[in-house]
VEXLOZA-712922 format. One record per residue (C-alpha): residue number from 1; residue in three letters; x, y, z. Coordinates in steps of 0.02 Angstrom, whole numbers, plus 50000, padded with zeros to 5 digits. Layout:
n: NUM	res: ala	x: X	y: Y	z: Z;
...
END
This chain:
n: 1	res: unk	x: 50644	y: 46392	z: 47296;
n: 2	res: unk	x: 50710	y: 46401	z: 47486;
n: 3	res: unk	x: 50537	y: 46370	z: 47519;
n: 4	res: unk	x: 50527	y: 46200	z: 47414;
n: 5	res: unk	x: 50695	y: 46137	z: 47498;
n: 6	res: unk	x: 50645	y: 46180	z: 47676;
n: 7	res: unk	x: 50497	y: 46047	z: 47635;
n: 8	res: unk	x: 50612	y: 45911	z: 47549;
n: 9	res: unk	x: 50727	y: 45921	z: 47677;
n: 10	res: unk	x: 50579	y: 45893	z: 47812;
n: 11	res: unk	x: 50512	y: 45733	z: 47701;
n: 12	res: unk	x: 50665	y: 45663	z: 47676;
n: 13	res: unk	x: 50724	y: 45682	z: 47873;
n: 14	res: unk	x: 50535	y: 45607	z: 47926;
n: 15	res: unk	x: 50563	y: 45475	z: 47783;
n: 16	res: unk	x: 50403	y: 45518	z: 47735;
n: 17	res: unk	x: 50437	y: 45487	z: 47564;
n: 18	res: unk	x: 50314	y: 45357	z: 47492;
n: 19	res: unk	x: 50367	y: 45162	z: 47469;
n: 20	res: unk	x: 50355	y: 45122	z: 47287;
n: 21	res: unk	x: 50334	y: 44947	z: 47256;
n: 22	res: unk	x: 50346	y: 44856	z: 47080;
n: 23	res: unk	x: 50180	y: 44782	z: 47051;
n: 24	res: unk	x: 50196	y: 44614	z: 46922;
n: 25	res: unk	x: 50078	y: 44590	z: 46798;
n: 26	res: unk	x: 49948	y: 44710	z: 46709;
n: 27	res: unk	x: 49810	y: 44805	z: 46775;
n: 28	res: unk	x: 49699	y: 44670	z: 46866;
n: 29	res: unk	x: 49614	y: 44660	z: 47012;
n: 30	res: unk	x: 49742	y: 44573	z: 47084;
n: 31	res: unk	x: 49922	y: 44582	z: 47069;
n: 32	res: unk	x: 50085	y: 44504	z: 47127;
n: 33	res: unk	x: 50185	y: 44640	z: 47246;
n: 34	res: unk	x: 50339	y: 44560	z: 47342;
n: 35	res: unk	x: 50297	y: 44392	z: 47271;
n: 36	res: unk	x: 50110	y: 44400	z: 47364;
n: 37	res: unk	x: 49947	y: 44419	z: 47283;
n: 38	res: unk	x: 49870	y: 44548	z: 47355;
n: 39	res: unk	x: 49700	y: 44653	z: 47309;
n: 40	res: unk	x: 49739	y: 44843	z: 47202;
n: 41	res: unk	x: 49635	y: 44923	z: 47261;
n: 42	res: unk	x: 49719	y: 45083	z: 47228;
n: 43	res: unk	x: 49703	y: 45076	z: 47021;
n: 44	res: unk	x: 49558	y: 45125	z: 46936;
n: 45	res: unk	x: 49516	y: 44939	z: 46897;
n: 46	res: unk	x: 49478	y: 44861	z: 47058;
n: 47	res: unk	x: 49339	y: 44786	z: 47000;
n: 48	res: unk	x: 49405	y: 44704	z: 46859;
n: 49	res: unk	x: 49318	y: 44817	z: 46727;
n: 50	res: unk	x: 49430	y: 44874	z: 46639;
n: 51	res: unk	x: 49501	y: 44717	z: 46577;
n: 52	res: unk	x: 49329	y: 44609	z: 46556;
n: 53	res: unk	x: 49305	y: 44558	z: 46370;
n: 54	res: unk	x: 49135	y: 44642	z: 46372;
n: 55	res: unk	x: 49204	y: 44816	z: 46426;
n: 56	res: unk	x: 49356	y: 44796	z: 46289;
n: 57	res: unk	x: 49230	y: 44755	z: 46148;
n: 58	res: unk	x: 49116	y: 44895	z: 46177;
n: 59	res: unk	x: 49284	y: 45014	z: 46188;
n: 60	res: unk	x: 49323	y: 44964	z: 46025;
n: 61	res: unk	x: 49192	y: 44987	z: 45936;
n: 62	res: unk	x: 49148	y: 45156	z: 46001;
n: 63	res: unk	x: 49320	y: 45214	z: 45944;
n: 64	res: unk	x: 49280	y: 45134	z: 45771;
n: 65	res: unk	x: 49111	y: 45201	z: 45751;
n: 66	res: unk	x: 49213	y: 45390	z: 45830;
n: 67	res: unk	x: 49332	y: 45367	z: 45679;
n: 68	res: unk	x: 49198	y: 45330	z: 45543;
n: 69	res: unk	x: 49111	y: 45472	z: 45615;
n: 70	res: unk	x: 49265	y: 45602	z: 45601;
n: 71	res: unk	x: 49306	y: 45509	z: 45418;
n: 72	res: unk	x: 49107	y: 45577	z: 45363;
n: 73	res: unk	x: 49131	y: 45737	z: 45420;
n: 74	res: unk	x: 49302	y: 45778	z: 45349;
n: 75	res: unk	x: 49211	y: 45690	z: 45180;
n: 76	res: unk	x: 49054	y: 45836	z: 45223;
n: 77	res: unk	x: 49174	y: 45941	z: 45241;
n: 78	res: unk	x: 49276	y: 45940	z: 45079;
n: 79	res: unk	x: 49118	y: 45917	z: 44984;
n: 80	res: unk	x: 49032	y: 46070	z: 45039;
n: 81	res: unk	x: 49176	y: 46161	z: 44996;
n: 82	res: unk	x: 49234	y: 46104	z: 44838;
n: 83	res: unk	x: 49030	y: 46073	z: 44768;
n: 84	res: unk	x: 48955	y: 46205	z: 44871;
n: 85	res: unk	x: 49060	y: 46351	z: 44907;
n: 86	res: unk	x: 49140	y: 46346	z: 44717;
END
């Protein structure tokens, strides 16, 4: 624990602590950050992917298909035990 304070101390004395900046808006390519629009290029939708219609449509439909599938086998699965196992 001494260990884990020696380091704070050292961060906080080398303000080395990172600058956390509220970001407006959702996660786009770009983003308002001190009332500029700037690039984010540091989320995992700098491209703009992650947002585009497209991308959003195919997402949900594989989760629908993913829950149709888990909705058959929990049907499979009742069936074979109640018809097959009794």
């Amino acid at each position: 624990m001494e260990t884990i304070k020696k380091i704070l101390d050292y961060v906080d004395s080398h303000n080395l602590y990172p600058d956390l900046r509220i970001i407006e808006g959702g996660a786009e390519p770009e983003v308002i950050i001190d009332g500029k629009k700037v690039l984010m290029f540091s989320s995992n939708n700098y491209l703009g992917l992650a947002t585009h219609p497209k991308v959003v449509a195919a997402a949900r439909q594989q989760r629908s298909m993913a829950v149709d599938q888990m909705v058959l086998e929990c049907f499979l699965a009742i069936y074979k035990y109640i018809v097959i196992l009794n």
